[in-house]
N, C-alpha and C positions, 0 to 999 in steps of 0.2 A: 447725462443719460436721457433717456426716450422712455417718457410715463406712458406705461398703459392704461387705458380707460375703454367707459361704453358711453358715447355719446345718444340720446336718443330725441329726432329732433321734435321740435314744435309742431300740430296738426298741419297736415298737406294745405300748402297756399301761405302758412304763417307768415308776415314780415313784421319786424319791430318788435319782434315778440320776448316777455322776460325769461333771465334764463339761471338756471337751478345747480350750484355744485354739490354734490352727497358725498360727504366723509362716512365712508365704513367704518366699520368696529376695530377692535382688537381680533377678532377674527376673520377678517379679512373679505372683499366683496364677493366672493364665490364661495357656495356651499359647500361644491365637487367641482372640476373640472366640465366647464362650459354649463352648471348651473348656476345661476348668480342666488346670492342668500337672499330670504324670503324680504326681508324689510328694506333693502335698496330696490329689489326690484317691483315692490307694490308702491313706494313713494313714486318711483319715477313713472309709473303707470298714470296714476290719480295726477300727477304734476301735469302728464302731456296733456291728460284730457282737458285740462284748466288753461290752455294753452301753452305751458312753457315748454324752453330747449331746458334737455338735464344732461348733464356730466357727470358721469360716477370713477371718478380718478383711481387706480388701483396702487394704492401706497408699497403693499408686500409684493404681489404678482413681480411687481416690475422690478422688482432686486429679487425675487429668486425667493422666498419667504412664503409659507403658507400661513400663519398666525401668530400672535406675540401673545397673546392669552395668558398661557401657562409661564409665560417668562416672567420674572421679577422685574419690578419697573427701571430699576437701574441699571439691568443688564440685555433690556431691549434693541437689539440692532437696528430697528426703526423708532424713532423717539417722537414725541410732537411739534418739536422743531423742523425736526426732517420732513414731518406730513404737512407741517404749517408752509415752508416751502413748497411743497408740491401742490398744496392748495391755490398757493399766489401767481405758481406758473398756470397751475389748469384754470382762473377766475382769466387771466389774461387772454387768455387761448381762447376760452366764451366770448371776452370784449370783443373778437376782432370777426366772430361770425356774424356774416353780413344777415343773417335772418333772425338776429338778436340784438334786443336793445340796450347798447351795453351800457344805459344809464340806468339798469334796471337788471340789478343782479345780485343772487341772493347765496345765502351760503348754510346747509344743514347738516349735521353730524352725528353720532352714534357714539356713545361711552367713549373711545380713547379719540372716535373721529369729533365729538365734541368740545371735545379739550383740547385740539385742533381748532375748531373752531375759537373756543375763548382766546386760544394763542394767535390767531389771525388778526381777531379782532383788538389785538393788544398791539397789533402794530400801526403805523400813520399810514391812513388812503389804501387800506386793501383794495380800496375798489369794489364795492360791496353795499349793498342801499340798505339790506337789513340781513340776520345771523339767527338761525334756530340749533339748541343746542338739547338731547335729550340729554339726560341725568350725565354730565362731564363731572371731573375731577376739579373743585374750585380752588382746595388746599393749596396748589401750588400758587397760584395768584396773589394768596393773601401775606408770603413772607416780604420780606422788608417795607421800606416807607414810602414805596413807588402807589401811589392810589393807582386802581384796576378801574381805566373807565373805556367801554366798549368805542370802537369808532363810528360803529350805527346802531339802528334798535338789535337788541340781542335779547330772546327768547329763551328760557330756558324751561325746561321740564324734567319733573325726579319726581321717582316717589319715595313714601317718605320711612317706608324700612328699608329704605339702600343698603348693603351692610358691605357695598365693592366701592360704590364713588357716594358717600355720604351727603347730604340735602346739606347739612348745617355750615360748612363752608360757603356754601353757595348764596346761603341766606346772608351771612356775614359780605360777603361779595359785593352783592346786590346793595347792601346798607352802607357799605362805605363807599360805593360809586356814588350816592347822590343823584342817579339820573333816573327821570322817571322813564325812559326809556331803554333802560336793561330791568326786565322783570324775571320773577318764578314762579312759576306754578308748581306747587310740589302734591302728591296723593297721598290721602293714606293710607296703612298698611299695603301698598305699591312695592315690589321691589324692582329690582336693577331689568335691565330688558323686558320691560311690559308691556312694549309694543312690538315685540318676536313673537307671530304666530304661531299656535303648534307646539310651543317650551310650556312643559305645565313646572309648576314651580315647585324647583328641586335646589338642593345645596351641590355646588361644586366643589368637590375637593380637589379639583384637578387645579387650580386657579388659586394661588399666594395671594394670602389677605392680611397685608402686612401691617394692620392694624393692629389681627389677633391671627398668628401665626399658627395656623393646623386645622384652623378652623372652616376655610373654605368660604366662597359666597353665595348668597342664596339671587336666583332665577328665576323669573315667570313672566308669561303673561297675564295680563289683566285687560277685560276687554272694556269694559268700562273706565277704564283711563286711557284707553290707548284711542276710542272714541273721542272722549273728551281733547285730548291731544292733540289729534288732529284738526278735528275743526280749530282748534284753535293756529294749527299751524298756520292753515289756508287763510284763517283770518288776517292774522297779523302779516303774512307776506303780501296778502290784497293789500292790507292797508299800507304799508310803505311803499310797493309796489305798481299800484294802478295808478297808470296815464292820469284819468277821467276827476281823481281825485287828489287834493294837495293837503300833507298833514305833516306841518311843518315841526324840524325837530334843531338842533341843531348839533350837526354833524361834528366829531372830533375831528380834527386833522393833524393836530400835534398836540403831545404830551402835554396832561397838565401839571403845573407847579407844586412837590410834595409842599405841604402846607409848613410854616418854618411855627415849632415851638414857641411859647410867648413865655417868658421868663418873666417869672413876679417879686 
């Protein structure tokens, strides 16, 4: 099938320039029809001016799907599997623009587009220099004996009353990766979408929280973390990112070895 997306390129003249995939939410990259939602489209604004190309891949749009929100996760017709593929065609699709350097490509995501991300990053040579992930879902990562080790630097941010994609997963995540190169930033009292413009922080009952079942999730912004966030985003994809400077890490490329028990 034929992904639709919004490319939006690099400043007039750019060559060589890095370049940015955005995974939308559970709610999908448009607000309404021909308005894109407020938070893919102010990243990718702040992105060009910083010079990158951005791609914002439309995972629902393009089967026909306005949001998976309100659906139960197991009965989601777009899963993260499915996005995580569509992520690996559209990262491809950036490598091969000739106004983009495609040793210099990054990859950032939104709640379900996040966990997307972590699933990208779970697999060998995405193709990807570094991964920002706002508050994703770490839980599913952490079942069986397979250690979760990102394939480049991965980013994460959550605040820390999440009551939809819970921080304490992620912290487990993080500690049994071993790499100093997958971090978390978590906030306090922060909840789920705290870098959504405009959402003063309310409880959704519309949204199955299948932790605690009637109970709905709570939403907001918070501008004071959504600050802090971002610089930190720009930071960390500068520093994996820029030509001018080298911060050596060492890249995953294949799986590593579940560690075998030691019988005493």
């Amino acid at each position: 099938m034929t992904l639709i997306a919004e490319y939006t390129a690099p400043p007039a003249g750019g060559t060589n320039a890095p370049g940015m995939l955005l995974l939308h939410d559970c709610g999908g990259l448009w607000a309404k029809p021909g308005v894109m939602a407020a938070r893919p489209a102010r990243m990718a604004s702040l992105l060009q001016e910083l010079g990158y190309g951005v791609l914002m891949v439309d995972s629902f749009g393009s089967r026909g799907v306005r949001e998976v929100c309100t659906t139960p996760g197991h009965d989601r017709q777009i899963n993260v599997q499915r996005r995580a593929e569509d992520a690996q065609r559209a990262i491809n699709w950036l490598k091969a623009r000739k106004e983009i350097d495609s040793s210099r490509i990054a990859v950032l995501g939104w709640s379900q587009g996040a966990t997307t991300v972590l699933s990208l990053m779970n697999a060998d040579n995405p193709g990807v220099r570094a991964a920002v992930a706002f508050y994703p879902s770490c839980a599913p990562f952490l079942k069986g004996n397979q250690r979760y080790q990102p394939a480049a630097p991965t980013l994460m941010l959550a605040g820390e009353a999440d009551d939809w994609t819970p921080v304490e997963p992620c912290r487990e995540l993080v500690a049994r990766s071993g790499m100093d190169t997958f971090r978390l930033v978590s906030y306090p009292e922060v909840f789920h979408d705290f870098d959504d413009p405009g959402v003063d922080v309310h409880v959704r009952r519309d949204i199955p929280n299948e932790a605690h079942p009637g109970q709905g999730v709570t939403v907001g912004f918070n501008q004071a973390a959504t600050d802090d966030a971002y610089r930190r985003v720009f930071k960390w994809c500068s520093r994996w990112l820029d030509p001018f400077h080298t911060y050596p890490y060492e890249q995953r490329t294949s799986r590593a070895p579940t560690p075998t028990p030691v019988k005493h």
